[in-house]
TIMI-2910 file (N, C-alpha, C, CB; in pm, 1 decimal, decimal comma, always signed):
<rs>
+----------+----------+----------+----------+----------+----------+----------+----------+----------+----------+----------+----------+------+
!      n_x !      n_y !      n_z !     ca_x !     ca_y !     ca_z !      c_x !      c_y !      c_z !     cb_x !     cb_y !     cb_z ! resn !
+----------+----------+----------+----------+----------+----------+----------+----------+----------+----------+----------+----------+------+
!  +1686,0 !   +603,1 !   -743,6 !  +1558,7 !   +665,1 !   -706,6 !  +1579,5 !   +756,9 !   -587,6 !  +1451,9 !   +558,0 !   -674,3 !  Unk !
!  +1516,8 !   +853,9 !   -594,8 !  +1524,8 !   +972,1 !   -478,1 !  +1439,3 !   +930,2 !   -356,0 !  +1463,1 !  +1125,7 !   -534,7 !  Unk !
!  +1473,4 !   +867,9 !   -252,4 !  +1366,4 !   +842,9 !   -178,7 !  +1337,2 !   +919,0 !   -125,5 !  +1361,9 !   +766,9 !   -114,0 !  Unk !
!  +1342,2 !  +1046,8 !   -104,8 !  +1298,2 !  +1189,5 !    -17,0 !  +1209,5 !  +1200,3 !    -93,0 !  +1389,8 !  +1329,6 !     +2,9 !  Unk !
!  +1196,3 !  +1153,6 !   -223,0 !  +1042,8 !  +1241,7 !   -329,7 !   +934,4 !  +1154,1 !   -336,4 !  +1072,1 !  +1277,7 !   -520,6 !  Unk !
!   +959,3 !  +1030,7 !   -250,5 !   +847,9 !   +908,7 !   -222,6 !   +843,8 !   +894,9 !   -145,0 !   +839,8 !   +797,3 !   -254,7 !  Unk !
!   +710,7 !   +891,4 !    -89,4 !   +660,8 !   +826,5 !    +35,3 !   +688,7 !   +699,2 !    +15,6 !   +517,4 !   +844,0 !    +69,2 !  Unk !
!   +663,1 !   +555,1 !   +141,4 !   +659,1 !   +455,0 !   +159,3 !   +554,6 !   +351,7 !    +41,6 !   +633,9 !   +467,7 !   +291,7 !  Unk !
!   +437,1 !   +428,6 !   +104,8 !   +308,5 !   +330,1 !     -2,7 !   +345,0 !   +403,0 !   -160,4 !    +79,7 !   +375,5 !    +55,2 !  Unk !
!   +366,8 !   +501,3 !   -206,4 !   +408,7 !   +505,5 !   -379,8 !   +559,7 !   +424,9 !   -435,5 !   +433,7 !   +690,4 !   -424,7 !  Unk !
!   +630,8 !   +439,4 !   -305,6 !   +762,9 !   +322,6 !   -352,8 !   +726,6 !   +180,6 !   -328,9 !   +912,9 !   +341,4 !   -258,4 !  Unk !
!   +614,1 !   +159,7 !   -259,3 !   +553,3 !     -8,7 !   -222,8 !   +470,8 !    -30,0 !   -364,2 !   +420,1 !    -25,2 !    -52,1 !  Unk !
!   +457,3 !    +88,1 !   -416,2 !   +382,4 !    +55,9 !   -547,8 !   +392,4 !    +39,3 !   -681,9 !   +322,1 !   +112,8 !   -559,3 !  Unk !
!   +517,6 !   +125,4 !   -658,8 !   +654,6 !    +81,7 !   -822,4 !   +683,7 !    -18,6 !   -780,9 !   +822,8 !   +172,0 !   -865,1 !  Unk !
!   +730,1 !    -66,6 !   -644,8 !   +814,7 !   -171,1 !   -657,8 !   +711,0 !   -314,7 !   -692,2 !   +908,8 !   -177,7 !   -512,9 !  Unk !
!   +569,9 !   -325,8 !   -633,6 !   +461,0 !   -452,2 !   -724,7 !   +468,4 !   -433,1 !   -838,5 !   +301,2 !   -458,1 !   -708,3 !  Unk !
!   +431,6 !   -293,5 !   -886,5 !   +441,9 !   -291,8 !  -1030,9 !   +521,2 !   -345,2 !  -1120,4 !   +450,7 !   -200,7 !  -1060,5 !  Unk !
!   +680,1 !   -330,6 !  -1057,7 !   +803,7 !   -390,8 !  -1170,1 !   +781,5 !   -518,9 !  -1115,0 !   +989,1 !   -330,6 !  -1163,7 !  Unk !
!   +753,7 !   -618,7 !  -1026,0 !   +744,5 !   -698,9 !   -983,2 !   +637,6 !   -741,2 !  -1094,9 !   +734,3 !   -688,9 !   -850,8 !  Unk !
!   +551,5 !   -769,5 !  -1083,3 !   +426,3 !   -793,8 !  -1148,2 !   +448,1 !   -781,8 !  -1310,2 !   +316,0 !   -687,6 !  -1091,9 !  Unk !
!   +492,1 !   -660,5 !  -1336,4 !   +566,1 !   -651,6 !  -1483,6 !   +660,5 !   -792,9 !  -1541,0 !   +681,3 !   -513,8 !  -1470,4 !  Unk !
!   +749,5 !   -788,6 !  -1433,8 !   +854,7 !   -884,4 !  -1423,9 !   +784,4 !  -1009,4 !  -1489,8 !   +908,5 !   -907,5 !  -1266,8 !  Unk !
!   +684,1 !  -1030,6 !  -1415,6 !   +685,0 !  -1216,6 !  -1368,5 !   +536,9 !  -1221,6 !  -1470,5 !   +653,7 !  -1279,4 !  -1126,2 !  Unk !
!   +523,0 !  -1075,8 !  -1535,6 !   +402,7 !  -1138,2 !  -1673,0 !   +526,0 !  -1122,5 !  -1773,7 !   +218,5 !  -1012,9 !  -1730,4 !  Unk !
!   +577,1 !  -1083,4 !  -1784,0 !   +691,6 !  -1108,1 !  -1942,1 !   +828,2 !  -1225,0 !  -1891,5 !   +797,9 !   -899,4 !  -2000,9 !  Unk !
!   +829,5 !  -1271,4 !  -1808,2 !   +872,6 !  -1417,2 !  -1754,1 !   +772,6 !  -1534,1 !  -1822,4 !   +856,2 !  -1422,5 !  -1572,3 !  Unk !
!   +643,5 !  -1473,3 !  -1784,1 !   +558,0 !  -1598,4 !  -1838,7 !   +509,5 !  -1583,1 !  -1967,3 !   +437,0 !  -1629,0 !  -1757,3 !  Unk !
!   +481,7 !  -1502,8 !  -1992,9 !   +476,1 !  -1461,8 !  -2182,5 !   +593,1 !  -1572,7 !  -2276,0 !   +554,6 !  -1246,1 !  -2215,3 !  Unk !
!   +710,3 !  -1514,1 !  -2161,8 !   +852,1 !  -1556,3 !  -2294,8 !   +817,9 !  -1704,4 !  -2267,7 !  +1072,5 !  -1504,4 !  -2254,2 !  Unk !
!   +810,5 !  -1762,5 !  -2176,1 !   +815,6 !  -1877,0 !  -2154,1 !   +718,1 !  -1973,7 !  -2209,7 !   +821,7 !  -1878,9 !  -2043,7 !  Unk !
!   +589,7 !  -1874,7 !  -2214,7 !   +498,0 !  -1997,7 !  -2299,1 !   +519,0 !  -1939,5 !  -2478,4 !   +277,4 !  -1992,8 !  -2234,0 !  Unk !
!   +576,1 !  -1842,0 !  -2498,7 !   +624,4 !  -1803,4 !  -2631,7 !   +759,1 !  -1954,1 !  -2673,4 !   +705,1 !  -1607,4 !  -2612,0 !  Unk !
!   +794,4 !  -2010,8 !  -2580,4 !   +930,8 !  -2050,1 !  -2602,3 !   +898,4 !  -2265,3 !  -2605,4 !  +1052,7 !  -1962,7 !  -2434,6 !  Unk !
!   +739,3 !  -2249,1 !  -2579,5 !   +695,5 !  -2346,0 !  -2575,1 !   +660,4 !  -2415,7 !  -2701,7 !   +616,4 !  -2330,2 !  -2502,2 !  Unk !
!   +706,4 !  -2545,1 !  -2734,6 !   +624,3 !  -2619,5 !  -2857,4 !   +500,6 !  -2582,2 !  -2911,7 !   +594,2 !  -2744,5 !  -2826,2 !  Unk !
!   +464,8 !  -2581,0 !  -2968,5 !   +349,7 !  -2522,3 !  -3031,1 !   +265,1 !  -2658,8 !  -3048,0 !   +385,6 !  -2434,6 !  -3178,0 !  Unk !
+----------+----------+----------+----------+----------+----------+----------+----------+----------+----------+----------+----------+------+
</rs>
């Protein structure tokens, strides 16, 4: 990533985003992976 082409708060904001992305398809797979 180019950090000269981001400010602070738009790179604080991809980075929740993949965060947040992350940890809903963590919990998706996981209750996908659950007994039914």
């Amino acid at each position: 990533m180019a950090k000269s082409s981001l400010d602070d708060s738009t790179a604080d904001a991809v980075v929740a985003v993949v965060i947040v992305s992350v940890a809903v398809l963590s919990v998706v797979e996981w209750l996908s992976g659950l007994p039914a």
